[in-house]
C-alpha positions as CSV (number, residue, x, y, z in Angstrom):
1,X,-39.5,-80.5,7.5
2,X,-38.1,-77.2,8.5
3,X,-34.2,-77.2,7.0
4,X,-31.4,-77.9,9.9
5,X,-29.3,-75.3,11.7
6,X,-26.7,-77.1,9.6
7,X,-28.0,-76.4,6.6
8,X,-28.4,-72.4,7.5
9,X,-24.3,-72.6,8.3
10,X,-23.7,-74.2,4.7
11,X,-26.0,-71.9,3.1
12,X,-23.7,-68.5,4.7
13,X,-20.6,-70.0,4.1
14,X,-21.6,-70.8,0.5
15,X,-22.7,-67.3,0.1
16,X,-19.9,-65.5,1.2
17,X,-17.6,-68.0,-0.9
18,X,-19.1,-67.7,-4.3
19,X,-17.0,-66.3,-7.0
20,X,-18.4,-63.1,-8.3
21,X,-19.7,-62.5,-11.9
22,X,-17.2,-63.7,-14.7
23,X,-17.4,-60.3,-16.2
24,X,-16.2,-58.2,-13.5
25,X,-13.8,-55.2,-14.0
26,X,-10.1,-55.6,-14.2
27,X,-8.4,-55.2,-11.0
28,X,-5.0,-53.7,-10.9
29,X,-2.1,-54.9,-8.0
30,X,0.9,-53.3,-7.5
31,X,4.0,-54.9,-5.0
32,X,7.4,-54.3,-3.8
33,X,9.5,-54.3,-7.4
34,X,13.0,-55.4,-4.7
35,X,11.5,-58.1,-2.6
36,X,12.2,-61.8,-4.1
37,X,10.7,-64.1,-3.8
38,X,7.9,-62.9,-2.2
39,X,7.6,-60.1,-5.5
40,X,9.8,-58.0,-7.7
41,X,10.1,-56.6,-11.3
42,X,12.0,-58.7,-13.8
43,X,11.9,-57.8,-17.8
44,X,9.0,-55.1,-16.9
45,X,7.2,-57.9,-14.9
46,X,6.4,-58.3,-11.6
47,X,6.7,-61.9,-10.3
48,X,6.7,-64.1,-7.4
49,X,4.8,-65.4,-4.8
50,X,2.9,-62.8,-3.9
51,X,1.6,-62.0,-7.3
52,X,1.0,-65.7,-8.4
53,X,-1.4,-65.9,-5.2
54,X,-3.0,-62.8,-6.0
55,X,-3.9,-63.5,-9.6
56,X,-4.8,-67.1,-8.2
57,X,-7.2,-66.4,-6.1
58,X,-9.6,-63.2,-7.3
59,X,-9.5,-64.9,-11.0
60,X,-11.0,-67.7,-8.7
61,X,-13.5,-64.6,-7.6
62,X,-14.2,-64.0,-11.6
63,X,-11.3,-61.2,-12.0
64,X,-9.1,-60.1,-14.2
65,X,-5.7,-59.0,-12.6
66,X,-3.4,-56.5,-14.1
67,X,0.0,-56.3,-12.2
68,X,1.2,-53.3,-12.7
69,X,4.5,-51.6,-12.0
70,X,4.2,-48.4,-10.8
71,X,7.9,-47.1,-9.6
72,X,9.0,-47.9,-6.2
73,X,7.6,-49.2,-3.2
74,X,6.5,-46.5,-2.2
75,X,4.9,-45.1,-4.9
76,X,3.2,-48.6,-5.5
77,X,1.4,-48.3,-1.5
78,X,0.1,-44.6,-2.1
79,X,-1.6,-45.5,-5.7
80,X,-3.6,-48.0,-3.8
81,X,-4.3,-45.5,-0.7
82,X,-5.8,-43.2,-3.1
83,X,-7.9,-45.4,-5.2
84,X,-5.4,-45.4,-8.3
85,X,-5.2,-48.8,-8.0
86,X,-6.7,-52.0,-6.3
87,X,-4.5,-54.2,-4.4
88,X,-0.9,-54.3,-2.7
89,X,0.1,-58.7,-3.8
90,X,1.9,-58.0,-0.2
91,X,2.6,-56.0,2.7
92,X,3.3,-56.2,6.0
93,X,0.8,-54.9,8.4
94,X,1.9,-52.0,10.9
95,X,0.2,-49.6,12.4
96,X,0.9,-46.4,10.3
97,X,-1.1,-48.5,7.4
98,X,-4.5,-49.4,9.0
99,X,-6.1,-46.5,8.6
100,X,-5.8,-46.8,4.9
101,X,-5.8,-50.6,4.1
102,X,-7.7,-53.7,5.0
103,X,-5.6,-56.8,5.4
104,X,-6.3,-60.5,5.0
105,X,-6.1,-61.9,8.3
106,X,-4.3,-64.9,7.0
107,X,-0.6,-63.9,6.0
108,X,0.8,-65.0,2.7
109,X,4.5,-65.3,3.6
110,X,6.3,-65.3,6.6
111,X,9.4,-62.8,6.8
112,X,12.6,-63.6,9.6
113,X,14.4,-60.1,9.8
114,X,17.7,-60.0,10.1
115,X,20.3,-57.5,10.4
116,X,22.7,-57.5,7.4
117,X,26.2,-56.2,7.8
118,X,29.5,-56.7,6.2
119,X,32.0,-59.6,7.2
120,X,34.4,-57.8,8.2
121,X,32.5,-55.5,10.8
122,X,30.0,-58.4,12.0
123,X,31.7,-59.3,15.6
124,X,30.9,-55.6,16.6
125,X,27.2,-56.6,16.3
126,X,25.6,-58.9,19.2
127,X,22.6,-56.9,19.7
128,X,20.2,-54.2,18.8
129,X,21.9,-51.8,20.6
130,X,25.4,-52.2,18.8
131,X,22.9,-50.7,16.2
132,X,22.9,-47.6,18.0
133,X,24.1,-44.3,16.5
134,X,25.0,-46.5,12.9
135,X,24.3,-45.6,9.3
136,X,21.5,-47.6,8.0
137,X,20.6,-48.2,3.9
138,X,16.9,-48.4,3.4
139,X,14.1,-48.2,0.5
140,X,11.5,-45.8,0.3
141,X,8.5,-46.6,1.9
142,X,10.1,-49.4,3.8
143,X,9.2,-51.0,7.1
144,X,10.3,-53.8,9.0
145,X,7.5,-53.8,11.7
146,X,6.3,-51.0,14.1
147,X,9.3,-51.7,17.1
148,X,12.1,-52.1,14.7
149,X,11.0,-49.0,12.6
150,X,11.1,-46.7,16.0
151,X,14.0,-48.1,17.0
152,X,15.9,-47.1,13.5
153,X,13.9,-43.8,13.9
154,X,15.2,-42.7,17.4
155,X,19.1,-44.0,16.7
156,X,20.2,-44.5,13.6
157,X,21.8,-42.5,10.0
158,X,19.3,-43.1,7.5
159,X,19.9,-43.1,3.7
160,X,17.4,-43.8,1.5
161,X,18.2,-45.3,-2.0
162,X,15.5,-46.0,-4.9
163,X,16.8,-49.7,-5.6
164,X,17.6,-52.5,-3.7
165,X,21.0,-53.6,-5.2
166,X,22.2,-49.8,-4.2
167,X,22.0,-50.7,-0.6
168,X,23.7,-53.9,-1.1
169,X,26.7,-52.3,-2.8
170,X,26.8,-49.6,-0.4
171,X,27.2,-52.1,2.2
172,X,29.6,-53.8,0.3
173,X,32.0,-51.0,0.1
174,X,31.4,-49.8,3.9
175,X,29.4,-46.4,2.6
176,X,26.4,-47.6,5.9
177,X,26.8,-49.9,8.4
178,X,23.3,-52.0,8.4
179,X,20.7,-52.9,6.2
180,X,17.2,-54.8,8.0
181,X,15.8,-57.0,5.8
182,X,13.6,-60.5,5.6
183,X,16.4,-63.2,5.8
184,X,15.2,-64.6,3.0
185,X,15.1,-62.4,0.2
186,X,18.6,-60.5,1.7
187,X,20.6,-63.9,1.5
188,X,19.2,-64.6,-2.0
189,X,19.9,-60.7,-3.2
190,X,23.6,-61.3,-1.6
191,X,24.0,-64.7,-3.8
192,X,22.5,-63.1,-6.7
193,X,24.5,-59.9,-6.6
194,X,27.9,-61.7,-5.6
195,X,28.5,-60.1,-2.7
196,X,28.5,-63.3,-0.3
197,X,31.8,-63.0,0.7
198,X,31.4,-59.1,2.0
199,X,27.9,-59.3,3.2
200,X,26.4,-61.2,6.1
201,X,23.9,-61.3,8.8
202,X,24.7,-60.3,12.6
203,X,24.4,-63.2,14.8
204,X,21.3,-62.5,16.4
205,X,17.4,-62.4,15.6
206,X,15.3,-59.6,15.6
207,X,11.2,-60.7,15.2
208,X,9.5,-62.0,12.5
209,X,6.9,-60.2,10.0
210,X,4.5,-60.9,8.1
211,X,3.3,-60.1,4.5
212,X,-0.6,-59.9,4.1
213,X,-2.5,-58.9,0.9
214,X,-3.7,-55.9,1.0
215,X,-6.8,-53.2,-0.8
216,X,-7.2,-50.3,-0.1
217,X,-9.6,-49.2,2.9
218,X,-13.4,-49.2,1.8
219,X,-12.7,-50.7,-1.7
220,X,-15.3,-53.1,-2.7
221,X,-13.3,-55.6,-2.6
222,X,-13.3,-55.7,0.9
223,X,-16.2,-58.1,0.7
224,X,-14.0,-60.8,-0.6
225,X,-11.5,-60.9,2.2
226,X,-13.4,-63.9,4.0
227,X,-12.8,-66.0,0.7
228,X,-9.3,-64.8,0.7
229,X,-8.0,-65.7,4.5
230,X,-10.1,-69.1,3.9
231,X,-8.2,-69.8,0.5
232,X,-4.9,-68.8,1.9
233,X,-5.1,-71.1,5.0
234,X,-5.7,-74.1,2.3
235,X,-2.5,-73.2,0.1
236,X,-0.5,-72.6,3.6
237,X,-2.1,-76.7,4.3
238,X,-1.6,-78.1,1.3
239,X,2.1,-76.7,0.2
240,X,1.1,-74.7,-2.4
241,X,2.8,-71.6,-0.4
242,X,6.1,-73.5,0.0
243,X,6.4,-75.3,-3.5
244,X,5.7,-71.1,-5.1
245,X,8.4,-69.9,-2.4
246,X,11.1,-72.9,-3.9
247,X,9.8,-71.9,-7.5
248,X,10.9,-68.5,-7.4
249,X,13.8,-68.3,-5.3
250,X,15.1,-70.4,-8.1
251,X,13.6,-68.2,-10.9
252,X,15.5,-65.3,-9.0
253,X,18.9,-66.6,-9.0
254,X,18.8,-67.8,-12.2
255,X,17.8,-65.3,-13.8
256,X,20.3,-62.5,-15.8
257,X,21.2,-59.2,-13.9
258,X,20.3,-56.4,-16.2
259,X,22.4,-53.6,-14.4
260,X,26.0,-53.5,-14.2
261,X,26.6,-52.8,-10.4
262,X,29.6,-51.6,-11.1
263,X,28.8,-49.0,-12.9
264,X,25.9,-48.4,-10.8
265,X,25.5,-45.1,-8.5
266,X,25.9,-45.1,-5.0
């Protein structure tokens, strides 16, 4: 009896999900070390979502995943561009990237921007264009999608800082006027760094992002990605995502602040 058309599908998709040999090479992933909870660097670690997934799913391939810290965001994107490293846990996908990474199709989190400004200065904000001609605190190598990233290109001040928590005091004491970032991890870096009172977001939405996991462009790796976007759809399904993002938001804020901002530099 010749086997069923059926049987051909099951046999691909089998194929293209089995794990790969248990004694593969160690992979090392990098991630944003200012970005909780999607992933950050606490106690010479870097946690969160992001990372949990990773490690999750290509030990389910037969890997061994290093997550290393490399220095800032930006240092962490170009180690992986030039083969230094393997994977970016998360990042979002604009243009200026795709010629030197290969995505997931399926996102691990989903990132609200919002505009965050301080209290006192927040009824002169009602839309992008109040923006205009501001000073605006960003990291190095940030991006908050490709219309947003133009937009602060073309009108805005920009400062970069190193760390997150600078741009948050900055803000605090009036030195810029804006700082984009994903609603999420800006509220929770506000609680954490007691700035709630001076710091909130302008009453109105920008777009929202989304983080994928990332290799770098022609890695072998590459070959995995159809076993990735189908295991990330099931932890989107069945929670998983949600339960990790409740985790470490909590890990976050209860966790002890190793720098004195007040001694910090601006």
């Amino acid at each position: 009896m010749k086997p069923s058309f059926l049987a051909h599908c099951l046999l691909i998709i089998g194929l293209i999900f089995l794990p790969v040999n248990s004694q593969a090479r160690e992979l090392i992933a990098c991630g944003h070390p200012y970005y909780p909870p999607v992933s950050w660097v606490q106690q010479q670690r870097l946690i969160g979502i992001a990372p949990t997934v990773v490690k999750l799913l290509f030990g389910e391939l037969g890997y061994q995943v290093k997550l290393d810290i490399v220095g800032n965001w930006k240092r962490c994107l170009w180690e992986v561009k030039n083969g230094h490293a393997d994977i970016v846990v998360a990042a979002y996908r604009i243009a200026s990237r795709e010629p030197d990474f290969s995505f997931s199709k399926q996102h691990i989190v989903s990132d609200p921007i919002g505009v965050f400004v301080h209290s006192v200065q927040s009824k002169k904000y009602h839309s992008l264009d109040d923006l205009k001609g501001k000073r605006v605190g960003l990291l190095f190598g940030d991006s908050f999608g490709d219309k947003l990233d133009k937009f602060i290109a073309s009108n805005n001040h920009i400062e970069y800082v190193s760390q997150g928590r600078q741009n948050f005091k900055k803000l605090a004491y009036g030195r810029i006027n804006f700082m984009p970032l994903g609603t999420m991890s800006g509220k929770l870096q506000t609680k954490k760094f007691g700035y709630t009172q001076q710091i909130i977001t302008a009453p109105f939405e920008l777009t929202t992002e989304y983080y994928y996991l990332a290799i770098g462009r022609h890695s072998e790796l590459e070959k995995h990605l159809p076993y990735i976007n189908h295991r990330l759809t099931e932890l989107h399904r069945n929670g998983t995502i949600k339960k990790l993002q409740q985790k470490y938001s909590n890990i976050y804020l209860n966790s002890q602040t190793n720098v004195n901002l007040n001694h910090e530099a601006l």
